[in-house]
C-alpha positions as CSV (number, residue, x, y, z in Angstrom):
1,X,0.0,0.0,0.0
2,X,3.3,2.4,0.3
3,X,4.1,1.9,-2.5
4,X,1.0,2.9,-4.4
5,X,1.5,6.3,-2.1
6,X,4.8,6.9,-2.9
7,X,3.9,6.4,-7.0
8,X,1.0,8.7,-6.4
9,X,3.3,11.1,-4.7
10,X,5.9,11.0,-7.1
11,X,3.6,11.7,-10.1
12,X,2.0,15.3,-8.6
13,X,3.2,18.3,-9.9
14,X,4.5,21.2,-8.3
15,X,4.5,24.5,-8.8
16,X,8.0,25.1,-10.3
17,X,10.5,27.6,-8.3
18,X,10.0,28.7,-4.9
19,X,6.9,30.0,-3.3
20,X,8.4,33.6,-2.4
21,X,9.7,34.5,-6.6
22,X,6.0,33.6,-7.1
23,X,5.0,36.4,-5.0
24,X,7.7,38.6,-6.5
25,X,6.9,38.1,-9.9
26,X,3.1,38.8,-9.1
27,X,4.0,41.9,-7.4
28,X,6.2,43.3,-10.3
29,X,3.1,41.6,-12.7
30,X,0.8,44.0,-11.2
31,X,2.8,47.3,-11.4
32,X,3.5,46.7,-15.2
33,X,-0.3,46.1,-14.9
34,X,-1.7,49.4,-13.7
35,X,1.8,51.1,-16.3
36,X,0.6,49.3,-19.2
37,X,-3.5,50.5,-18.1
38,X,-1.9,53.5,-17.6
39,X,-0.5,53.5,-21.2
40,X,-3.8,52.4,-22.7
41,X,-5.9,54.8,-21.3
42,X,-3.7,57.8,-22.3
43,X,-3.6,56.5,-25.8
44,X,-7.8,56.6,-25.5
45,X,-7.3,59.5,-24.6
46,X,-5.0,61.4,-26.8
47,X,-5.2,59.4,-30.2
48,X,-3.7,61.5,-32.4
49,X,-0.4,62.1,-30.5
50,X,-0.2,58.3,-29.6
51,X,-0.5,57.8,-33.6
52,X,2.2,60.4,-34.6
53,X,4.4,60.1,-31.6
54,X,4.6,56.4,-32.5
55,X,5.3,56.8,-36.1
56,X,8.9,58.2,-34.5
57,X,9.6,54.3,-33.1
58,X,11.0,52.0,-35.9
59,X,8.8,49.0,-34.9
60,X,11.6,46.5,-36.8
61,X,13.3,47.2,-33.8
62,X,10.7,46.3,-31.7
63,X,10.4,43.0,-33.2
64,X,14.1,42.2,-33.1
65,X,13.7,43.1,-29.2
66,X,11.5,41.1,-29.1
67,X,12.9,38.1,-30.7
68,X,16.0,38.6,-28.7
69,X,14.0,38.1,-25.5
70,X,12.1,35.0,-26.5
71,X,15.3,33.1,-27.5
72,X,16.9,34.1,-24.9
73,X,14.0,32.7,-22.8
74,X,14.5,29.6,-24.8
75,X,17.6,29.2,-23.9
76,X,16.5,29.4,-20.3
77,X,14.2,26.8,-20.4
78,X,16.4,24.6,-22.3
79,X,19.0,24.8,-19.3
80,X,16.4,23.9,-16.9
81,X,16.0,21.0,-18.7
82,X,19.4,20.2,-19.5
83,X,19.5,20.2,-15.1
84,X,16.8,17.7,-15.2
85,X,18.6,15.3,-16.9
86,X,21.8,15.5,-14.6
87,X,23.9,17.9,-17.6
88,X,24.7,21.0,-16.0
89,X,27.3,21.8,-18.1
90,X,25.2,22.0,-20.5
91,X,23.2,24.3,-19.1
92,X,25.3,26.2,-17.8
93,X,26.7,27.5,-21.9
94,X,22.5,27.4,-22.5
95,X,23.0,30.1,-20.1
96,X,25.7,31.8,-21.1
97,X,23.5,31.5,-24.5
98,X,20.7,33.2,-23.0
99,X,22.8,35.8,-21.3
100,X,24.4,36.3,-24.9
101,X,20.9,36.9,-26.5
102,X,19.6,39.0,-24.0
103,X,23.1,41.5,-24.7
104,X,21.7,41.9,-28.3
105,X,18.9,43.4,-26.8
106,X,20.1,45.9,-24.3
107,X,22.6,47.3,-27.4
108,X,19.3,47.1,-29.4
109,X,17.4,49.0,-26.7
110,X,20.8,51.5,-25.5
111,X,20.7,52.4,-29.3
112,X,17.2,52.9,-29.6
113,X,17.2,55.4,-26.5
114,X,20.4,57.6,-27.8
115,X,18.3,57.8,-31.2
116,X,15.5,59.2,-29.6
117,X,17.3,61.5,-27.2
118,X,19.0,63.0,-29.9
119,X,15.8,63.4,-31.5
120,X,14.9,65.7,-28.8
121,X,12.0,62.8,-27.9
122,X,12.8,62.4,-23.9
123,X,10.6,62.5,-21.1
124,X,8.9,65.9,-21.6
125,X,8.0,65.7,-25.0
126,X,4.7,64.9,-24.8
127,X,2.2,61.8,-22.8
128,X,3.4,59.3,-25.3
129,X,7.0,59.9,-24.7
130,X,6.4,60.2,-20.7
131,X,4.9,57.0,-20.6
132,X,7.2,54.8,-23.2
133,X,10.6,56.2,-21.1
134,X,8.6,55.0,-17.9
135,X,7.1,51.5,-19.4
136,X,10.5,50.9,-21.3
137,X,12.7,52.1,-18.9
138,X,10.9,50.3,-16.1
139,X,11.6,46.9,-18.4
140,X,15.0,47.5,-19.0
141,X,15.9,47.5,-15.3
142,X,14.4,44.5,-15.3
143,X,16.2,43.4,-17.9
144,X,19.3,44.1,-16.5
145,X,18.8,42.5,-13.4
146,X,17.4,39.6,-15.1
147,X,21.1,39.3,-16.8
148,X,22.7,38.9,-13.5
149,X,20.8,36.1,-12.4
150,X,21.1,34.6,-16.0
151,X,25.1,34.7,-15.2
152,X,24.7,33.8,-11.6
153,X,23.1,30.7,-12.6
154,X,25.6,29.8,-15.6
155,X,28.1,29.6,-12.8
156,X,26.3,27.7,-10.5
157,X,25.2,25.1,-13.1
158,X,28.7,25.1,-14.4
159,X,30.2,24.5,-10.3
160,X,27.9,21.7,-10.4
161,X,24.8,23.3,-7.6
162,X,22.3,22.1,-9.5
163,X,20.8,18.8,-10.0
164,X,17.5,16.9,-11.1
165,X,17.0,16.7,-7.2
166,X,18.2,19.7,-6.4
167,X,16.9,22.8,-9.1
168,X,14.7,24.9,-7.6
169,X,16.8,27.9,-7.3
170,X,17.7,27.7,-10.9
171,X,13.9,27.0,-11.9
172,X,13.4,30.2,-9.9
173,X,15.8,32.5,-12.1
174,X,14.4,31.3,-15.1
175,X,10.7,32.0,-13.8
176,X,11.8,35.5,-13.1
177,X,13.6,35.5,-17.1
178,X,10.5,34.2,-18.3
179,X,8.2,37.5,-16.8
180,X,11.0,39.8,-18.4
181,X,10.1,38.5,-21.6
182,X,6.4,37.8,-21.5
183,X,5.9,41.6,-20.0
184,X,8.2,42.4,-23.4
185,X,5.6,40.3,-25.7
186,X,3.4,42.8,-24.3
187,X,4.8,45.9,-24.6
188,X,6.1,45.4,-28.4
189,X,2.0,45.7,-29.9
190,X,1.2,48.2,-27.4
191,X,4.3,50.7,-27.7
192,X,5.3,49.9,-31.5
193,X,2.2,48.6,-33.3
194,X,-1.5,48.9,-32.0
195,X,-3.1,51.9,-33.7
């Protein structure tokens, strides 16, 4: 009769991570909320200017942010994987690979901003501008701290710390990777595209 316990045991799921990035990422999940609410209700508001202002945004650039992000993510979720089945190594150059993908990005994003600076488009330009530095910016720290975990994983997986016993700190930098890049998917239509 164990035995059928410890099967049924065995075979349910769990929620991936720890309990405490879960609370993080639905705290940082609800202030990109009420940003991106913010965003849409200005662009109800003040059509016009949302139309021209984001005729200035080159939304090929968008979309290359955004493909950056999601293979990046990829990458991620490969590594956890790779830890799964005992080949941390591996997953540790997945991350590195990840880390790599994400740099395209932030050059992507760093030359995006000086191109609108020196367009005279900051902050103050107008509510479209206010609100993309805020959104945008507001991602890219994100970003950025995202990268660090990404390489303090790659060495951990690479010093052997993770295992298929033994991953839930790594499944918990990826979960926060994976709400960098989903907030991105996002943002793209809303800043670049919708009309």
């Amino acid at each position: 009769m164990s035995t059928s316990a410890e099967t049924i045991a065995s075979h349910v799921r769990r929620l991936p991570g720890d309990l405490a990035m879960w609370f993080f990422i639905l705290a940082e999940l609800t202030v990109f909320a009420i940003l991106i609410l913010a965003f849409a209700v200005a662009q109800m508001l003040y059509p016009e200017q949302f139309n021209e202002s984001r005729a200035s945004l080159d939304s090929s650039i968008g979309l290359a942010l955004t493909l950056s992000l999601l293979t990046s993510g990829l990458f991620a979720a490969l590594a956890v994987e790779q830890v799964r089945q005992a080949r941390s190594g591996r997953a540790a150059l997945l991350l590195l690979a990840a880390l790599g993908s994400s740099c395209v990005y932030v050059a992507l994003k760093l030359n995006e901003y000086s191109h609108l600076a020196g367009l005279g488009l900051g902050m103050e330009h107008n509510t479209f501008f206010t609100l993309y530095w805020i959104l945008t910016g507001f991602h890219f720290l994100h970003v950025l701290l995202g990268m660090v975990i990404l390489a303090w994983l790659a060495v951990h997986c690479r010093r052997g710390a993770y295992g298929p016993d033994n991953h839930s700190g790594l499944e918990s930098g990826v979960l926060y990777w994976h709400m960098v890049d989903m907030v991105w998917v996002l943002l793209f239509p809303l800043v670049y595209v919708l009309r």
